[in-house]
Structure formats: structure tokens, C-alpha cells
N, C-alpha and C positions, 0 to 999 in steps of 0.2 A: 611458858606454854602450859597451858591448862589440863589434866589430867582427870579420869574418871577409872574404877576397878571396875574391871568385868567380871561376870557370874564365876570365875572357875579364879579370882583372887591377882591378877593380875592389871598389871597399869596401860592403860590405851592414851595415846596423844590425842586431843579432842583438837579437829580440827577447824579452825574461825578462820570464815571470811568474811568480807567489808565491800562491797560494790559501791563504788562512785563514779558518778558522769561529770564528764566536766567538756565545755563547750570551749573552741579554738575559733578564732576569727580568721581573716586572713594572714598571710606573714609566716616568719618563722616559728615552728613551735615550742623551739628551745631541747628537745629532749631526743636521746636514742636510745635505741634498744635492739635486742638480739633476739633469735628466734633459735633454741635450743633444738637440735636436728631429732636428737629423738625423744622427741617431746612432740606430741598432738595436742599441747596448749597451746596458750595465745604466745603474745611477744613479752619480753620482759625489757623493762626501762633498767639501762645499764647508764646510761649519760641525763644527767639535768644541769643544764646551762644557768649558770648565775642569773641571777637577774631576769630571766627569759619569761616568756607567759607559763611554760609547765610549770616553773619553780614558784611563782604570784600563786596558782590556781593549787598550789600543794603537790606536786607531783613527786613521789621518792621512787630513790632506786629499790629495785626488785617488783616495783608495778608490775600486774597483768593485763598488758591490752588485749581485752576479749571479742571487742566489737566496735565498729568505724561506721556510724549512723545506724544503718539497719541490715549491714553487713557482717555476719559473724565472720573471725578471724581462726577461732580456734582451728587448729588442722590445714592452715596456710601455711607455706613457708615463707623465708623471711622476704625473699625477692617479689613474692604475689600481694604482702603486709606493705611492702614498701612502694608499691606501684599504687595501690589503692590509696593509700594516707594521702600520698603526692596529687591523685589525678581527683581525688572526692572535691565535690565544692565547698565551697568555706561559706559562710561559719559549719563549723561540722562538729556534732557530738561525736565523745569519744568514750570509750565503755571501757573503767578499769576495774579492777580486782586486786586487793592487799589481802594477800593469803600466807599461807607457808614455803609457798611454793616458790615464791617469789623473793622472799625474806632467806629458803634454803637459795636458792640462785644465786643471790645480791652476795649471801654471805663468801661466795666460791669465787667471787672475782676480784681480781687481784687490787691493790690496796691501791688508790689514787694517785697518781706521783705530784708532787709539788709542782711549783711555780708552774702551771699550765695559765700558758696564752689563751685565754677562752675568746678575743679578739678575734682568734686567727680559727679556731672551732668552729665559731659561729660563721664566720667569712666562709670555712666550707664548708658546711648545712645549707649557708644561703643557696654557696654555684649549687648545691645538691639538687637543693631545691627548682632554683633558677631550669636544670638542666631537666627537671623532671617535669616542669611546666612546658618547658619546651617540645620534651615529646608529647603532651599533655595536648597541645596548640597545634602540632602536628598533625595528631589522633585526630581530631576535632578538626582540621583543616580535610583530610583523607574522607571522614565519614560525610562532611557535606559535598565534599567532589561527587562521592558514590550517591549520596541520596539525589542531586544534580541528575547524575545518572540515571540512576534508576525511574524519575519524574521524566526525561526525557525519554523514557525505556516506555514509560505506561502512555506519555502522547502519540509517541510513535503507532503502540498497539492500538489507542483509539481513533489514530490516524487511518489508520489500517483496517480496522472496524468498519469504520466509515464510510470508506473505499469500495470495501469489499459489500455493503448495504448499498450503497448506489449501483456496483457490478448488477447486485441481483433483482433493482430496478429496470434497469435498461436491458440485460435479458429476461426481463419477466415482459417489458414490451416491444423488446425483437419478437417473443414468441409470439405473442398478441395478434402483431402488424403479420407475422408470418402466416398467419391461422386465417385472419382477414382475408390475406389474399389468397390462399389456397379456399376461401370459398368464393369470392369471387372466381377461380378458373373454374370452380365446378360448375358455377351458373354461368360462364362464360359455355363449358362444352354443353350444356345441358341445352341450350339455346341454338349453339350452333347444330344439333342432334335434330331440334325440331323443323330449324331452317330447312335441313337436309330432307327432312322426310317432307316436309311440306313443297321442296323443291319436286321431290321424286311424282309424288302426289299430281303437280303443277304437270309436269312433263308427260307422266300418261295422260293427263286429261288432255292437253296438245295434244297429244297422237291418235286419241280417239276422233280428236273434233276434224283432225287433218283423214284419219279415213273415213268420216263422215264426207266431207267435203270432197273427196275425192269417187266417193262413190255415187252423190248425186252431179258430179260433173260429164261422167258417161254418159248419159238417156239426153241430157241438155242438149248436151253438143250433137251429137245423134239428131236431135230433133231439128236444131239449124243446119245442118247440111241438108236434111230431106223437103227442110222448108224452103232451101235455097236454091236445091237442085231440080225444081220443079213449081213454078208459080199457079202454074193452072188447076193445081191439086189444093193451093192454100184452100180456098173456102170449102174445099171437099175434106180436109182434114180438119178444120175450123170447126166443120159440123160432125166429126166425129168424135172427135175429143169433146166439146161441147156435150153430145150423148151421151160417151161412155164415165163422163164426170158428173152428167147430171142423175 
């Protein structure tokens, strides 16, 4: 570990870090790791699988996984680190860090034990795996039922829109047809108003012309009884009306 004196004579541990990316295809990744509880760092790589792609692409123990694409980790715990790795798409960058911190880590955990079946490691990584694709497939089955949903949620309401725009067509021309006819009844009463008066009109002048009529039927008839009741007097009457008319 590399050292430097500070102003007042003293030794400080100079602290080195090394960031590296390294890209995972699909498949197993070969490697585990722990998420120390009080620690708001990333994950540390406690397991590298023989053979595996962590171990080809250089992966050691005491890594720090800091970030998983464009997802930082730091301040995850291990269960939120291990949901994300599982469900991210592949190929997917992986963002590590070889620090002290990690190397202090590595050094604290306990020694390997021999003959390890790494057969049978790798076989449960796989289900690990397998079983987190699963909810993975799940997740992704649920969000397209809801999106489903939700798309039949927005036809519905432009169903309904729709609806509800024809509604205010056909009452815009009930009112229309209503207004129509309530002025037709006005020119219907306005008509039947004049009929009336022009009846009333009609009916005096009848009654004028009938006491007209009735007042030159008096002196008539007067004149044919006296004309009747006396023949010898016609040319004497003949010649006086005749006078008094001429």
C-alpha cells in the first residue's frame, strides 16, 4: 500500500482505485457477491466460478460492483442488486471498481474450502437464475395485461367521448326542431288572432247590412198593402210620388 507524510510528520494510506467495465452476454455470469449491510457501497464479488465468463473477462474477488448499465448500485441492498442484475437485458455493461475496499473485504472472508463441486454451484446459479427470469417473464407478462388494460381504458373513454359528441349533436337539433316549432305556433296563433278579428269585423258588417235591410223593408211593404188595398187610388198615387220624386 502506498504511503505519503502529511504536514504535521505523519503517514497517510494513499488510497488507489482502478474502474473497469466489462460487458456480459446472455447466460450465466459465473460470479457472486455480498452486499455488506452497513456499507452504502456497491456489492463485493465474494464467488468467481472456474471457467465462467466473470473469471475469461478477469473478474477477482473483492470487486466492487458500482453500477449495472446506467443504473447505479451504490446504496442498494443486496436483494434490490440481485433483482436488477437478474431482470436487466443482456448484453449488459457492468461497472466495477478494485479498491481497498474490496481487497479489505476479500481479505475478511473466510478461506475457500477444498474439493468444491463448482458442477453443482454453477447448476444453482443456473435455477438462480432460471427462477429470476421467471419472475422476470412474469413481471413482463402483468405489465402487458395492464398496458392491455389500460389501451382498452383510453377506447373505452374515446368511446365515450364520442358518445357523448353525438349526445350534444342530437340535442343541439332537438333544440333546433323545438324552436322551429314553437315559431310556427306563434305564426300559427298570430293568424288565427287575425282570422278572429277579421271574423268579428265580418259579423258587424252583417249586422249593419241586416239593419239596413230590415229598415228599408218597413215603408215597402207599407206601400204594397196601400197599393193593394185600394186600386182606384194607384194612378193617384202614381202621380204623386212621380211629384214628390221629381
Amino acid at each position: 500500500m502506498a504511503t505519503e507524510v502529511s504536514r504535521d510528520g505523519c503517514e497517510m494510506a494513499l488510497s488507489t482505485t482502478n474502474r473497469f467495465d466489462l460487458t456480459f452476454p446472455a447466460g450465466a455470469m459465473g460470479f457472486g457477491m455480498e452486499t455488506p449491510e452497513d456499507s452504502r457501497q456497491g456489492s463485493f464479488v465474494t464467488v468467481v466460478v472456474p471457467n465462467s465468463e466473470a473469471m475469461r473477462q478477469g473478474v477477482q474477488l473483492g470487486d466492487e460492483l458500482v453500477a449495472i448499465a446506467d443504473w447505479d448500485v451504490t446504496g442498494l441492498d443486496h436483494m434490490e442488486v440481485v433483482e436488477l442484475i437478474s431482470t436487466v437485458p443482456r448484453p449488459v455493461i457492468l461497472h466495477f471498481e478494485r479498491n481497498e475496499r474490496g481487497q479489505e473485504f476479500a481479505s475478511q472472508m473466510p478461506s475457500e474450502p477444498q474439493n468444491i463441486d463448482w458442477s453443482k454451484v454453477i447448476a444453482g446459479l443456473e435455477r438462480d437464475l432460471a427462477a429470476e427470469c421467471s419472475k422476470a417473464a412474469k413481471r413482463d407478462r402483468d405489465l402487458k395485461e395492464f398496458l392491455r388494460d389500460q389501451e382498452k381504458g383510453h377506447r373505452a373513454i374515446h368511446e365515450l367521448s364520442a358518445l357523448q359528441k353525438e349526445m350534444q349533436a342530437l340535442k343541439k337539433d332537438h333544440v333546433e326542431q323545438l324552436a322551429a316549432k314553437d315559431k310556427q305556433i306563434l305564426t300559427l296563433k298570430k293568424m288565427h288572432r287575425q282570422v278572429a278579428s277579421e271574423k268579428t269585423l265580418l259579423r258587424a258588417e252583417l249586422s249593419t247590412r241586416n239593419k239596413t235591410i230590415e229598415s228599408l223593408e218597413i215603408p215597402f211593404s207599407f206601400l204594397i198593402i196601400v197599393l193593394s188595398f185600394n186600386e182606384e187610388y194607384i194612378s193617384g198615387l202614381t202621380l204623386l210620388y212621380i211629384t214628390l220624386t221629381g
